[in-house]
N, C-alpha and C positions, 0 to 999 in steps of 0.2 A: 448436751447439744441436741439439736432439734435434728430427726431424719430428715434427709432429702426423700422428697415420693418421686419415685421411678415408674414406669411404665413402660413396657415391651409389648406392641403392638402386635398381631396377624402372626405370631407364635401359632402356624397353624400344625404344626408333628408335635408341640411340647417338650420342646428340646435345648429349652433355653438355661436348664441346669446340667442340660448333658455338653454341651461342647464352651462353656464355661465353669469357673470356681467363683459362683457368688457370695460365696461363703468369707471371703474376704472382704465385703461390705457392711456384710448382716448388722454391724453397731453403728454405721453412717446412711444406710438407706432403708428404706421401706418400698419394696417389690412388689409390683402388679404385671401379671402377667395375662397379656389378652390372648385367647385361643382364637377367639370364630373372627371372623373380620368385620369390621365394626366401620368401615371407610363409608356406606351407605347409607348407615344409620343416622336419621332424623335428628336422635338426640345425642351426637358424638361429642359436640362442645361439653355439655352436661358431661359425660360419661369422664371427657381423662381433664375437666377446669383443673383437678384439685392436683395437677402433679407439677413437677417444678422441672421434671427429666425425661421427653419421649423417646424413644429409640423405634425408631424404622425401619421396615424389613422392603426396602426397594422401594416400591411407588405403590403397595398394596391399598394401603392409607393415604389419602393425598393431603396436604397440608396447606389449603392455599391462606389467602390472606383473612374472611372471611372465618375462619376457624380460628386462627392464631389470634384476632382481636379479641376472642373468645376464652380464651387462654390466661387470666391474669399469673399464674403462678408461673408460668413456661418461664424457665432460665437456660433449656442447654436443649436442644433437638442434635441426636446422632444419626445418620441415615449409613442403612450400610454401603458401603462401595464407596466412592469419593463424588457422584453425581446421582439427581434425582428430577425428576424434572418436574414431578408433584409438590413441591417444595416450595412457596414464595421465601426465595433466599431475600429478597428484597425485604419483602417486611419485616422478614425474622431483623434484620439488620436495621431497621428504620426503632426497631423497638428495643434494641440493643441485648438480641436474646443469642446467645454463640451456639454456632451450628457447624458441626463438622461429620467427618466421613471413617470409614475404616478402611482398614487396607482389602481389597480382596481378590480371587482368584479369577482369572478370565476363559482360563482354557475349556470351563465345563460346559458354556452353552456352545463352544464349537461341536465340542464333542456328541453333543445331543442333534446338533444340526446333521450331520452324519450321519450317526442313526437313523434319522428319520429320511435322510436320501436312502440309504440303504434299504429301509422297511417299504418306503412307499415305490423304489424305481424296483425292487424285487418282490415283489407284491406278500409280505412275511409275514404282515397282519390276519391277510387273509388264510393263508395256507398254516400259520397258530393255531388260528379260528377252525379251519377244517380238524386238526387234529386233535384239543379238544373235544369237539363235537361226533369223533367216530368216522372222519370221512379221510377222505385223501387227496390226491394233486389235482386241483382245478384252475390255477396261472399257469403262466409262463414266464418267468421271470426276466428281466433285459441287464446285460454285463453294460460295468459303467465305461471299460475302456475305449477310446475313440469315441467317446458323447462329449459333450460341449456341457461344463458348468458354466453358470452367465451371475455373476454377483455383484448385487446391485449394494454400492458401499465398504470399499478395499480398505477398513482401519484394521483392529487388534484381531477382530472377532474374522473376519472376510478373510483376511493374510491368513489365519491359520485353517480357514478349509479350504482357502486354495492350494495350502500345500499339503491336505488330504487327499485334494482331486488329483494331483500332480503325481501323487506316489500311487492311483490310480490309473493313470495314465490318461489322462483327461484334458481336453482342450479345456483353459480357462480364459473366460474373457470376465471384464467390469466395466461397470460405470456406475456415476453417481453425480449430483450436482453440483460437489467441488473436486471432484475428481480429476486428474490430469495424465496426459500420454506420459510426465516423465517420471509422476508417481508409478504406472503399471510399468516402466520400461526396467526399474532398479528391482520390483521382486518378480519380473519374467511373465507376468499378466499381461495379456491382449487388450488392450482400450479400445472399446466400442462406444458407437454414439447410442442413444436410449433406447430410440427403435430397433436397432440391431442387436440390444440387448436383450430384448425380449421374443425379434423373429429367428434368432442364433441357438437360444438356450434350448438344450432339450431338459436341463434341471436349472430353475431361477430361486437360487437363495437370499436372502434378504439380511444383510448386517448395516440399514442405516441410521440414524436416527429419527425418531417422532420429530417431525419441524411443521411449520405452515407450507412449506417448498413439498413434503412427503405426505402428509396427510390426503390418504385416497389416492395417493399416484399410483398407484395400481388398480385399476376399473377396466370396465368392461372393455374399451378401446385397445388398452396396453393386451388384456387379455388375449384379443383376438388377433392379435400379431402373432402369439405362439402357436407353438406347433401341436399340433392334435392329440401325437402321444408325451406330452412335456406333463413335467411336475413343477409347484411349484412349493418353496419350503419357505416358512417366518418363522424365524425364533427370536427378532425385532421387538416389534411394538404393532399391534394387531389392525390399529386404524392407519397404519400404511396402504393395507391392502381396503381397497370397501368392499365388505364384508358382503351386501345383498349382491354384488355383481361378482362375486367370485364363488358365490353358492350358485349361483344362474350357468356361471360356464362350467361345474362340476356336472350340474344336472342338464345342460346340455351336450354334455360333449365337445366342449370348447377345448380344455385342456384333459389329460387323460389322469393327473390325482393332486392330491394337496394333502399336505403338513403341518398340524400349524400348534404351536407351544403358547402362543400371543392372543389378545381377543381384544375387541373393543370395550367388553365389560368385563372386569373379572370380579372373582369367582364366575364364571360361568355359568351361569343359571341351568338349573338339573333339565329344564323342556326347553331350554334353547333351540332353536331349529338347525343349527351346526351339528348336535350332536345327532339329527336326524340324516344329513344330508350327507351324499354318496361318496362315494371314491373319496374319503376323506378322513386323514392321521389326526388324531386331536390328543393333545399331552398337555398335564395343566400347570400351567407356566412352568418348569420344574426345570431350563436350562441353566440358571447359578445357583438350581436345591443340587447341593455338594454337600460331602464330608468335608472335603479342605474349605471352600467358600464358608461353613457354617462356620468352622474352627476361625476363620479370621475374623467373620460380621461378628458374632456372639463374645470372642474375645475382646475386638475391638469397642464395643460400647461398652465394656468393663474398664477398658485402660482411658477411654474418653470421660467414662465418670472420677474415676481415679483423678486424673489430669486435673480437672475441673473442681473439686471437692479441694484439691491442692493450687487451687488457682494460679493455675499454667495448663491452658487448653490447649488440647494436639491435634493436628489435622483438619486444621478449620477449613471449610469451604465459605469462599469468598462470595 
């Protein structure tokens, strides 16, 4: 029996035999495992034509139509999580190529959201940084109780740091574009209208999705609603915020810091100008890099090749 070729895409820690058993394939597949990220590159069609199985680590890779034509051998695309928005699920499906999801964990970018309220409204980066370096206390820190979190997009991710901010003691308000008074009424969240969401917030968190309705609704206008010492935190998707007008209100004192896990381009580019720019958290995408989240994506494209090699696929996404 002929291998299936596999490929495991933006394996960017090499961890793709630690939180799986591939060893249970080893006689029905042949393994490629990609480390550096490869989503940019010129010759990517060339690079994985020859596999029959890609496996996805989130939207690292995008996979639009344009590639996938490219693709004669693609039979099975896994993406981890059960949604991907780099993805033409359409054409996957127009060419009759099955594409499914793994189960995975959601709680770890709340958690990171968090932290990074924490770090940036108590200024913890910096006073690290002093200690470190030999020095000592040069902030002031600000306590979150009686402040206003404002989050924009109340689903999985938003419900569970609003009742972060709650056991905080924290005024929470939301809103978003399909957002409704009786959604925020049943989990105790304040419904604001948009501009109030932004002139109310002393911290504005970000849980909504990349849409045409969100791309760049955050600029320089929304900016300057806020209050002078407000944070704002994405652990989202990067081009929510546009990114030149929210470097303009750090370096000018529009708003007082910024968080951000998300980017218009990732990887990052090492001379980005974000990493120059002031009053500002930068963490690189790492809200669902998990131990549990890995255990699930990494097992789950074991059990979807499984599935599939036994022709009965699991967790197709439509």
């Amino acid at each position: 029996m002929k291998k299936i070729k596999v490929a495991i895409l933006d394996d960017y820690q090499n961890v793709t035999h630690r939180f799986a058993n591939w060893e249970k394939l080893c006689e029905k597949i042949e393994l490629k495992i990609f480390n550096e990220y490869i989503g940019s590159d010129p010759n990517l069609s060339k690079k994985i034509s020859d596999y029959d199985v890609l496996c996805l680590m989130r939207e690292r890779t995008p996979l639009p139509r344009n590639i996938i034509n490219k693709l004669p051998n693609l039979k099975l695309v896994i993406t981890s999580g059960m949604w991907n928005a780099s993805v033409d699920a359409a054409t996957l499906k127009e060419k009759n190529i099955i594409y499914c999801g793994t189960e995975t964990k959601i709680h770890s970018t709340a958690e990171l959201t968090w932290a990074l309220i924490m770090n940036a409204w108590r200024g913890l980066q910096t006073e690290i940084q002093n200690m470190k370096d030999g020095n000592w206390q040069t902030t002031i820190g600000r306590g979150l109780k009686g402040n206003t979190l404002g989050i924009f997009g109340l689903g999985k991710q938003g419900l569970q740091v609003a009742n972060y901010a709650k056991a905080f003691g924290m005024r929470v308000i939301a809103w978003s574009h399909n957002l409704k008074q009786e959604d925020c009424d049943k989990v105790g969240v304040e419904y604001v209208n948009s501009n109030d969401l932004f002139k109310i917030s002393d911290i504005l968190t970000i849980h909504t999705r990349l849409s045409d309705r969100t791309r760049n609704y955050i600029n320089k206008n929304n900016l300057k609603l806020m209050k002078k010492n407000s944070v704002i935190v994405n652990t989202s998707r990067g081009p929510i915020i546009k990114e030149k007008d929210l470097i303009d209100a750090l370096n000018n004192n529009v708003i007082s810091c910024a968080a951000l896990d998300v980017y218009d381009q990732e990887p990052l580019p090492s001379v980005h100008i974000l990493r120059k720019t002031k009053n500002l958290i930068l963490t690189p995408h790492i809200g669902y890099v998990s131990e549990e989240a890995y255990q699930k994506f990494f097992n789950g494209y074991l059990k979807a090749i499984e599935a599939f090699i036994n022709k009965s696929p699991i967790n197709q996404i439509s």
